[in-house]
NUNUDO-334446 format. One record per residue: residue in one letter; x, y, z of N, C-alpha, C in turn. Coordinates in steps of 0.02 Angstrom, whole numbers, plus 50000, padded with zeros to 5 digits. Each point is the difference from the previous one (the first is absolute). Example, Ala and Ser with C-alpha at 12.3 -4.5 7.8 and 13.67 -1.06 7.14 Angstrom:
a506604971650390499555005950000500455006050000 s499825005349964500425005950003499615005550037 
//
This chain:
x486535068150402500644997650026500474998249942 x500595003750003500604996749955500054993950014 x500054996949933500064994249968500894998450028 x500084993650025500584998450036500234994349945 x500765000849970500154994749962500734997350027 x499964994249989500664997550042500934999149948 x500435003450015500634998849984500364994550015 x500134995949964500524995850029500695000149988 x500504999050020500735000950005500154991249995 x500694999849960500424992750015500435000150058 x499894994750032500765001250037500264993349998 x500565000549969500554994050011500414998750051 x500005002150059500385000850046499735005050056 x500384999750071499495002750056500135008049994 x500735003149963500045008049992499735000949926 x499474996949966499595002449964499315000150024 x499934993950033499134999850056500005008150030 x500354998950032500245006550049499985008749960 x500204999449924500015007849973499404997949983 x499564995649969499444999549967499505002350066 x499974996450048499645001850065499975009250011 x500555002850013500325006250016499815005849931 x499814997949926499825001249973499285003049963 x499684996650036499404998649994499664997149974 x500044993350001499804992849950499464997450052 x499444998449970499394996650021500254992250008 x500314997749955500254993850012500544997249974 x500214994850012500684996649968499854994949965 x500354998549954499894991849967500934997050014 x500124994349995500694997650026499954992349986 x500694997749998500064991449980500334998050062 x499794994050000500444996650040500734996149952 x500434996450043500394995149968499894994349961 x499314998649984499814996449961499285001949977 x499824998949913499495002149991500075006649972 x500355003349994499945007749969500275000949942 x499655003249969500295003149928500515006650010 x500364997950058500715004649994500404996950034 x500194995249994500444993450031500685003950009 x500355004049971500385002850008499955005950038 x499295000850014500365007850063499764995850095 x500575003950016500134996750077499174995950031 x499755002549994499124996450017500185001650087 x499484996250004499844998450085499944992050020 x499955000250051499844990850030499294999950047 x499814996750002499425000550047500065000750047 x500575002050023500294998950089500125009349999 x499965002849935499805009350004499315001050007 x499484996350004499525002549979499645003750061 x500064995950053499955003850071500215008650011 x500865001149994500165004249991499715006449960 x499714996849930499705003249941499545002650036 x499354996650013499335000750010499985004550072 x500545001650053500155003050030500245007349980 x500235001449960500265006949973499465000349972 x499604997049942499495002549966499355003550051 x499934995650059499515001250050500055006950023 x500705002050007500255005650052499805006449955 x500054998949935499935004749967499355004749980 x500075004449977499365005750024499514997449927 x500194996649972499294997249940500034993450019 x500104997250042500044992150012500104996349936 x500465000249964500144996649958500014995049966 x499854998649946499654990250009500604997649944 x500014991750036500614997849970499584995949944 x500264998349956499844996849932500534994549985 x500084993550004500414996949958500064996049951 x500254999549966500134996949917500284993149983 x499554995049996500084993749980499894998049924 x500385006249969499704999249943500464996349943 x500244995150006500424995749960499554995249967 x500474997149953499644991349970500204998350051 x499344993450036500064994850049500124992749978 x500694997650007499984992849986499634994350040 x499994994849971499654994550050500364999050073 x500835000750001500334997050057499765006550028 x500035004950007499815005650025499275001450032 x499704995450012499265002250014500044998250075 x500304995950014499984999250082500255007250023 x500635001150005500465005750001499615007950014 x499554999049935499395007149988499584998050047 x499644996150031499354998450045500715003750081 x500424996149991500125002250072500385008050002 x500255002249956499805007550010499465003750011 x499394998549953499395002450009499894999750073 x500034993750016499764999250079500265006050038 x500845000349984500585002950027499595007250020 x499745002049935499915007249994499225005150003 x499644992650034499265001150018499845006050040 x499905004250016500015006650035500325005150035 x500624997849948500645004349995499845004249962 x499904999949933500095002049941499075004449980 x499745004049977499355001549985499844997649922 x500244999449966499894993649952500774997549965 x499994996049952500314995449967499705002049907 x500565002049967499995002349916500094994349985 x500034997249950499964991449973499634999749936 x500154997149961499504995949931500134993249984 x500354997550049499944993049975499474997250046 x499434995049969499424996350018500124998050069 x500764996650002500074996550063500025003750066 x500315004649992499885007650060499475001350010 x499555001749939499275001350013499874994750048 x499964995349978499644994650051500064998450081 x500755001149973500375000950082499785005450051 x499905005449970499785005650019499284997550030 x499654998849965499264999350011499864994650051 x500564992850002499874996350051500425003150070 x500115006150003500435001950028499785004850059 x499405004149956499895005649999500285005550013 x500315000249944500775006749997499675003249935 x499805007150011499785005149943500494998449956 x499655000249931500685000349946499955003949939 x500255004649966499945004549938500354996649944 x499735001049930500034996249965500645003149954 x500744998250004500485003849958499865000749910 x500465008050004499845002049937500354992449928 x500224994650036500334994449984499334997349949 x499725000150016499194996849990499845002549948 x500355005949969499635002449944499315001549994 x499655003650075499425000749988499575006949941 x499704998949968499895005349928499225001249994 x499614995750028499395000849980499385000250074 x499255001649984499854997550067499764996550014 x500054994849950499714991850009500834997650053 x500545000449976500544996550021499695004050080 x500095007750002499864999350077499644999950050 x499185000749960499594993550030500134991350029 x500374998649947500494991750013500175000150077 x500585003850003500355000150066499635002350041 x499615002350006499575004550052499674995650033 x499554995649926499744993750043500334994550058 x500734999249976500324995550044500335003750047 x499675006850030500135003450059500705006349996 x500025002149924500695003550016499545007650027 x500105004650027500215006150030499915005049946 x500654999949951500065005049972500694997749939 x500025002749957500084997849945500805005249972 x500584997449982500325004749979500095000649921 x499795002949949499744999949954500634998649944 x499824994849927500685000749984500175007649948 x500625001750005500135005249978499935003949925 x499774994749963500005002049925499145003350000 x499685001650053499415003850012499915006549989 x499665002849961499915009150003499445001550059 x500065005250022499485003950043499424996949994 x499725002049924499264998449980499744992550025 x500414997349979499974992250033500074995650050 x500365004850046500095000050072499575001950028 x499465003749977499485003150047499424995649981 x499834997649962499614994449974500284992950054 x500464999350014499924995450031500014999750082 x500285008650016499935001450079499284998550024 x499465000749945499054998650022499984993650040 x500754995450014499844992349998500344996850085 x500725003849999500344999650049500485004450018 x500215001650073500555003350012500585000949953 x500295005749996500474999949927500695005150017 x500704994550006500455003750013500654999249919 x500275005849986500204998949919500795004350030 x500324998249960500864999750011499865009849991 x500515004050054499925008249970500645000549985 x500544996950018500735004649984500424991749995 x500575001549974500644995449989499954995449946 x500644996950009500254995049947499194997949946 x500284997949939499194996849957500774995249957 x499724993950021500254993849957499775001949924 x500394997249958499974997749911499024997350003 x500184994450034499374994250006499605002750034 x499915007150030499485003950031499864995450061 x499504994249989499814998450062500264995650031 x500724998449972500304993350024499814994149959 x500254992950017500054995149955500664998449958 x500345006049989500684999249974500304994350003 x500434996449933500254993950012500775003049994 x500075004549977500625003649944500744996150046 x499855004550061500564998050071500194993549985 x499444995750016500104992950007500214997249942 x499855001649928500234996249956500755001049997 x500245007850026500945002749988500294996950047 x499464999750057500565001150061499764992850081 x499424996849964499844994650031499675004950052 x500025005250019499425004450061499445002349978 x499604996350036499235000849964499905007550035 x499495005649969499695004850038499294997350026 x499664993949977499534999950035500314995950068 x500814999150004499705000050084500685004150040 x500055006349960500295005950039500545001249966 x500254995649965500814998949992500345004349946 x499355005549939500175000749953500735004350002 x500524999849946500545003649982499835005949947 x499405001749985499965007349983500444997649935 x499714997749965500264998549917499945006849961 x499125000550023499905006149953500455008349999 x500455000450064500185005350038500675000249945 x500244997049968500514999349971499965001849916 x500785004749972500015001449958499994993049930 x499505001249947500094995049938500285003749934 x500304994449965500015002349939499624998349935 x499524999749970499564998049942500254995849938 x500134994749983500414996549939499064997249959 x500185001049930499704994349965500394993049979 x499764997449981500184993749980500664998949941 x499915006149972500594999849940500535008550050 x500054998950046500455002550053499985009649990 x499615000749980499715007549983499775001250087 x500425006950036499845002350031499865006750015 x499415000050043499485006750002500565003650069 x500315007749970500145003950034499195000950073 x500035001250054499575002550042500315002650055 x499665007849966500285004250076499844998250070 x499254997550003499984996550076499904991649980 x500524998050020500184992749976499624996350065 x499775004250048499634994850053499344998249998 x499644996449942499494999949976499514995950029 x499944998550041499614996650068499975004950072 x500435003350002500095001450058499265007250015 x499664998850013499325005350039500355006250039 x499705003649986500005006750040499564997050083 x500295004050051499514999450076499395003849983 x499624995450025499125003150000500185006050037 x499705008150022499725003850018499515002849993 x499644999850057499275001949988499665005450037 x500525004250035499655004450021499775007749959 x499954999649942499555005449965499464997149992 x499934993849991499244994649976499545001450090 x500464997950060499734999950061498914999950003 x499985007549971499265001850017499694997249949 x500284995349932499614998249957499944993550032 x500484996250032499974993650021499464998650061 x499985005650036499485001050048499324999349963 x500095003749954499114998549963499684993549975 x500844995949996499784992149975500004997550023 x499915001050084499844996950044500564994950044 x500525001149946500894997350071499755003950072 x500284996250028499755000150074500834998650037 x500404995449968500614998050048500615000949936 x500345005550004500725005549951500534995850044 x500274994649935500754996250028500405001649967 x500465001350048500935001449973500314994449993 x500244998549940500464993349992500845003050044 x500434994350008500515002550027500224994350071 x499884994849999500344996750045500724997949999 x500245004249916500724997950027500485005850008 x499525006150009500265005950000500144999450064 x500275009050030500205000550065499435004450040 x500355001250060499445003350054499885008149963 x500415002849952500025007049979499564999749953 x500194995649945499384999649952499364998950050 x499884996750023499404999550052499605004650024 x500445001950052499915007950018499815006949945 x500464999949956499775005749944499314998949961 x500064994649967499304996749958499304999950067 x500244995950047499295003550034500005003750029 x500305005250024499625006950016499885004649938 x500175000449943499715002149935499204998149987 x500224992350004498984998349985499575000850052 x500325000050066499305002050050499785006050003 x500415005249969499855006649996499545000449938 x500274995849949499434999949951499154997550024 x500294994350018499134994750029499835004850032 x500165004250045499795002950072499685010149969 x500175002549929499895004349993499965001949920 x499645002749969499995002349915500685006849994 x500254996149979500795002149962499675004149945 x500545005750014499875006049955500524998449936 x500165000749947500444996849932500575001050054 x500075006250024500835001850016499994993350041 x499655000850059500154995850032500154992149982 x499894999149961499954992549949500725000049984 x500265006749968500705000649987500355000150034 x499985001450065500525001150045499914992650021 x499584995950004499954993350038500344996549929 x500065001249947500354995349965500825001749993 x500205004850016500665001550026500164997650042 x499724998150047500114997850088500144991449970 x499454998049963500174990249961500485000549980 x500205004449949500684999649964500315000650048 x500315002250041500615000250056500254991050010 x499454996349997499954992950043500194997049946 x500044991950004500094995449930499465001149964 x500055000149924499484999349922500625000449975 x499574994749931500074999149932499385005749965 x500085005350007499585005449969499304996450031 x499515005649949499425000750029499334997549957 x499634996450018499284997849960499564999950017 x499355001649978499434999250016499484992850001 x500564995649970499814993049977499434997949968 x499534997250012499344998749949499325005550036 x500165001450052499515006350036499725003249931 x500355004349965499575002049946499804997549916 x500324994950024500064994649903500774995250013 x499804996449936500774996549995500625004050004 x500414998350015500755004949984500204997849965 x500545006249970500344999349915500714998650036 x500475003749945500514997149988500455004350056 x499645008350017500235004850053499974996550056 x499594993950023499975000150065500474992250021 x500625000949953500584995849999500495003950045 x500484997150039500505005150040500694998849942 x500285006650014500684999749964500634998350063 x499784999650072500255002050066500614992349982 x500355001650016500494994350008499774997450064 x499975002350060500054996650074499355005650010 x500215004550035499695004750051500065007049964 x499515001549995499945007749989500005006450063 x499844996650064499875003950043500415004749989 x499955007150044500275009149988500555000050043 x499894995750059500574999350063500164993350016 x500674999050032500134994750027500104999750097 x500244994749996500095000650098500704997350009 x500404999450032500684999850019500004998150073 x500204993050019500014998250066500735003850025 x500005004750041500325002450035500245000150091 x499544992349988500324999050117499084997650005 x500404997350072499194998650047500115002350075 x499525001450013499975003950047500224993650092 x500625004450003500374998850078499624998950056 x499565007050019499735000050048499535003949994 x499544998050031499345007749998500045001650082 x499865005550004499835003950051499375002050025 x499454996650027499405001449968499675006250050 x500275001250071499815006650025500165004849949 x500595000449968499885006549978500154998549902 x499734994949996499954999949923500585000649965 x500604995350006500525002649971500074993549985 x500364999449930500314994849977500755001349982 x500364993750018500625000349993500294995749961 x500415001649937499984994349927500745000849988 x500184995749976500805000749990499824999049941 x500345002949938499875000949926500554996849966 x499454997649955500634996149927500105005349937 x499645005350022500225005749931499825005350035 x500145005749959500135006850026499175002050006 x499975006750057499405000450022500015008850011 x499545003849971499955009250001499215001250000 x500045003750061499495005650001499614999749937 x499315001150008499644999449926499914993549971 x500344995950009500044991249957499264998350029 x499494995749974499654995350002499974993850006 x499894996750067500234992850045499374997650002 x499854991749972499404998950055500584994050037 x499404997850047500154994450050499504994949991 x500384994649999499434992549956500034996550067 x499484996650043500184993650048499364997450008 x500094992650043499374997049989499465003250014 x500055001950065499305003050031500005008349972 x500465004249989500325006349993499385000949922 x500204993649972499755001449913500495005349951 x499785004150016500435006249961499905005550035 x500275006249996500295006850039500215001849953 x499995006949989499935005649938500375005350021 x500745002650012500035005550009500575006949982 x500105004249986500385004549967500365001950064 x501024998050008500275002850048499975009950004 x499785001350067500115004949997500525002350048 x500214995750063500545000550045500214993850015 x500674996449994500344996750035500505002650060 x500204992450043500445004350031500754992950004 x500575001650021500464995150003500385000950058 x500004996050047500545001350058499345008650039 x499455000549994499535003750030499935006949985 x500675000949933499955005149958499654998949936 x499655008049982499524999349951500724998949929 x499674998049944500595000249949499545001249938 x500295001449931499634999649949499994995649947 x500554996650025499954991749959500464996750032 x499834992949975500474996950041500284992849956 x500484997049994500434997049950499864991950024 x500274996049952499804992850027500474996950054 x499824994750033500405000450057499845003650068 x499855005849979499755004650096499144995549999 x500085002350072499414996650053499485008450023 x499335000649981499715006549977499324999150032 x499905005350047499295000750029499455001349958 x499454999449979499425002049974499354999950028 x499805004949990499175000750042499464999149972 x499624992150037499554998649939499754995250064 x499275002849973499564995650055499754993149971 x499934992550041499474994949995500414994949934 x500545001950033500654993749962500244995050055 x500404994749975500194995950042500984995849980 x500294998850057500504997749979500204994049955 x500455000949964499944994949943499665001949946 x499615004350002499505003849920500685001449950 x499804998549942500355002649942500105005649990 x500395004149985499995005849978500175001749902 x499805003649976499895000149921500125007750013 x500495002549912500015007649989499574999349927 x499585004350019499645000249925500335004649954 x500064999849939500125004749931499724997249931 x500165006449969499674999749941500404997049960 x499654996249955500414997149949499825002849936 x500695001749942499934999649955499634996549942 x499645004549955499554995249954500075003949930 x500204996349963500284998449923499195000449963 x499995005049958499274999749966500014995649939 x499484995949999500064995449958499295002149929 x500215000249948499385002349959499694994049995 x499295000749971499464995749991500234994449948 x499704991649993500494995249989499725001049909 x500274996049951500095000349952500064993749975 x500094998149918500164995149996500305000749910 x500564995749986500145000149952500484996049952 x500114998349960500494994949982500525002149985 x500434995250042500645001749992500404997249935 x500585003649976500335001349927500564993749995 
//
């Protein structure tokens, strides 16, 4: 019997649950409004979780929800954490966490809990440790190679980051935010210090020319050429970072890796699935510590986003028609035959599709300008869904970084 390994997807919001679901994600991980190390993306309230655990149910892998308490816990804060836990007792199929006090909570709770990659777990004494005080399964910290990951899968369940963002500080802990900007990242708030261009001074005001002056800033992990080596080290649960991304990145990044988990990728095929990532948000591409430390290449030169395409909100959809599958969108930009649209909404998630006929006033047309009101035929949308024009974006080749003193 094939060996079954589980994908997980982020979702920050219910039209990313929804593409991640529609995608093919084994499970979700997600924050609430308090407690998450992404304090800044929309989260959920516990008053979604019903809703959640309802779509996940409906869905054809029954999907398991995961959520993330993974902040520093202050003292005033411990009441606060017990009555969420309570909150979220067999809602949720476990609880990610590394602070002691969660553990505990968890355990007087009895709410499954996985031990976040926060924990810096590295060895298999550390995840022996947690195992004893009942964790599940372990998310490993990231400065790990293969070899050493499989040495410690002999011990416990083992899920390791496969695609997105990689912090300076790898596993978190960062003070950088907080010392510039008073927002700590250990409890969600970071401002992405490292994401930003520097300039190099010595002390007697001598400054170092640098072609990539963003000298903190990490390339995004990708890992689907590693995929079948990571399988041998015994990862069991392939996570996509990305809770502050959108439902497209979502959608693109996991249906790429379930095709990987789910089948041995031929090189091409490896290539064509890393064309399909580039389309979405990256800061270029890395393999991260999977095969050794990284050098100085696996720095991004990306100012923002490298992705190949962008999306363009162009209208939301008027009315659907749902006998006969028609949507009716009044547009904020021009719209032709051939263009590439998806449709973003809560339950909707995302919709993928290349116009091949519109119609206006019940005539067919071959484009249509901003301002007109335009039929489209597209099944298992809903009114109010977003509508997006996808295109390609221009990309400026940047040579490999350098370094040198300036005159």
């Amino acid at each position: 019997m094939k060996q079954r390994y589980e994908l997980m997807a982020p979702a920050g919001n219910f039209p990313m649950l929804a593409a991640a679901i529609h995608a093919g994600a084994d499970a979700v991980y997600f924050g609430l409004n308090i407690f998450s190390m992404r304090a800044n993306s929309k989260n959920f309230n516990i008053a979604d979780l019903d809703e959640m655990r309802e779509m996940c149910n409906e869905s054809e892998r029954n999907v398991k929800l995961y959520l993330t308490l993974n902040t520093i816990i202050y003292p005033e804060e411990i009441e606060q954490l017990e009555e969420t836990i309570i909150a979220v007792k067999d809602k949720v199929d476990a609880v990610i966490c590394w602070d002691n006090a969660v553990i505990m909570l968890c355990n007087k709770h009895d709410v499954p809990f996985f031990i976040s990659t926060q924990a810096s777990v590295s060895n298999k004494q550390s995840a022996e440790f947690y195992k004893s005080f009942g964790a599940k399964r372990v998310v490993l910290a990231r400065e790990l190679n293969l070899e050493q990951i499989k040495e410690i899968s002999e011990v416990i369940e083992i899920e390791c980051f496969a695609h997105g963002a990689m912090c300076v500080a790898v596993s978190g802990r960062c003070f950088m935010s907080q010392m510039t900007s008073k927002k700590s990242a250990n409890r969600g708030e970071c401002h992405q210090n490292c994401r930003r261009s520097y300039t190099i001074t010595d002390s007697s005001g001598n400054e170092l020319e640098i072609e990539n002056s963003r000298v903190m800033s990490a390339k995004d992990l990708c890992t689907l050429e590693l995929i079948e080596d990571m399988k041998q080290a015994g990862i069991y649960s392939y996570k996509i970072e990305g809770r502050g991304r959108d439902p497209r990145y979502v959608d693109v990044v996991t249906r790429v890796y379930r095709k990987a988990l789910d089948n041995h990728l031929t090189k091409e095929e490896v290539q064509e699935g890393i064309k399909e990532l580039e389309k979405v948000f990256n800061r270029q591409f890395s393999t991260g510590f999977y095969l050794g430390k990284p050098t100085q290449d696996d720095f991004s030169t990306a100012e923002n986003n490298e992705a190949t395409e962008i999306k363009i909100f162009i209208g939301k959809v008027q009315n659907y028609y749902q006998k006969i599958e028609v949507a009716e969108i009044k547009l904020n930009e021009d719209l032709k035959i051939g263009d590439q649209i998806i449709i973003i909404g809560k339950k909707t998630g995302l919709k993928r599709i290349y116009i091949e006929s519109m119609q206006i006033e019940s005539k067919n047309v071959a484009g249509a300008c901003k301002g007109d009101e335009v039929g489209i035929k597209i099944s298992d949308i809903r009114k109010n869904d977003e509508v997006y024009i996808v295109k390609s974006k221009d990309k400026t080749n940047k040579s490999d970084s350098f370094v040198q003193l300036k005159q």
